[in-house]
C-alpha positions as CSV (number, residue, x, y, z in Angstrom):
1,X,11.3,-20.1,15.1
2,X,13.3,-17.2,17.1
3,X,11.4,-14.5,17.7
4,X,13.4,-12.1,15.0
5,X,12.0,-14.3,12.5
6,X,8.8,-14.0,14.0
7,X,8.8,-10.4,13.9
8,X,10.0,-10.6,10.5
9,X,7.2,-12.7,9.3
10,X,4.9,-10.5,11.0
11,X,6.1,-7.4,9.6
12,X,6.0,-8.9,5.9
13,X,2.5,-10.1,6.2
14,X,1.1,-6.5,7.9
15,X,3.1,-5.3,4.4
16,X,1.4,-7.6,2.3
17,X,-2.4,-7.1,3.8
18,X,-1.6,-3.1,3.9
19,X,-0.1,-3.2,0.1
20,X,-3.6,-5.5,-1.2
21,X,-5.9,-2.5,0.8
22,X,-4.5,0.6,-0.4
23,X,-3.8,-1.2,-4.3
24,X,-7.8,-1.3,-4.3
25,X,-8.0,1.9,-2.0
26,X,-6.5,4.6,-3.8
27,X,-7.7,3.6,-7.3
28,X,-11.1,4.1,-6.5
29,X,-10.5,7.6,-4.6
30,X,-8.6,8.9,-7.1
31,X,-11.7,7.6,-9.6
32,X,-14.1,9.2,-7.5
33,X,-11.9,12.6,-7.0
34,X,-11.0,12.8,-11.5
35,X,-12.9,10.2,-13.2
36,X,-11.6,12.2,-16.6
37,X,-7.7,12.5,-15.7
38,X,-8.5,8.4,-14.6
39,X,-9.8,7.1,-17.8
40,X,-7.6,9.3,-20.0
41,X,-4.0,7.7,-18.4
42,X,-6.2,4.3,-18.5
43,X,-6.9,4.3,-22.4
44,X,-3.3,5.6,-22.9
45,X,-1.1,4.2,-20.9
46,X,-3.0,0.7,-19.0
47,X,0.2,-0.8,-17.4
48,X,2.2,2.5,-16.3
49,X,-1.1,3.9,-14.5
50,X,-1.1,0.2,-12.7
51,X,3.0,0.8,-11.7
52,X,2.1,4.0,-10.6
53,X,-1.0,3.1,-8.3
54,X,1.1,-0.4,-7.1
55,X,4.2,1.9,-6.1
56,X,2.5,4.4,-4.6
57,X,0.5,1.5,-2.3
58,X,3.6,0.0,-1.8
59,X,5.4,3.3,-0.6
60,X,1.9,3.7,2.0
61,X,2.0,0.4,3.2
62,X,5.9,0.7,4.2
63,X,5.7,3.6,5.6
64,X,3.2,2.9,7.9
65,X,4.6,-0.7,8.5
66,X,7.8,1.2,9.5
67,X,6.4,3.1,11.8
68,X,3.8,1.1,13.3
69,X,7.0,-1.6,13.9
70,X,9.1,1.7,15.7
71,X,6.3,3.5,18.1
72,X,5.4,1.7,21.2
73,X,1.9,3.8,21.1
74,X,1.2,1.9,17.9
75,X,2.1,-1.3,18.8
76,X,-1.1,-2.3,20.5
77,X,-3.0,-1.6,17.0
């Protein structure tokens, strides 16, 4: 295995584990900040509150992928 595909594997996995902390994450912060707004876009609309919430991790977790990947100070995390 070269090391590009190394650091490709790497950086896919850090995505993954980032994407399944902030899927569970933000959910429950936003429950605790509107528990009303929450519920109310849960009874109506089930599966486009769930794309929201999984885009929005998804978006998080690349970002900080990214730049975790490009800034040597971060690199030792």
């Amino acid at each position: 295995m070269t090391n590009r595909q190394r650091s490709s594997k790497k950086f896919r996995i850090k995505v993954i584990r980032f994407f399944l902390i902030y899927l569970l994450l933000i959910p429950l912060v936003l429950y605790l900040l509107d528990k009303n707004m929450v519920t109310d876009e849960l009874k109506s609309a089930p599966v486009l509150f769930t794309l929201k919430m999984a885009g929005i991790a998804l978006g998080i977790s690349l970002v900080i992928s990214f730049w975790g990947q490009r800034d040597p100070e971060l690199r030792k995390w």
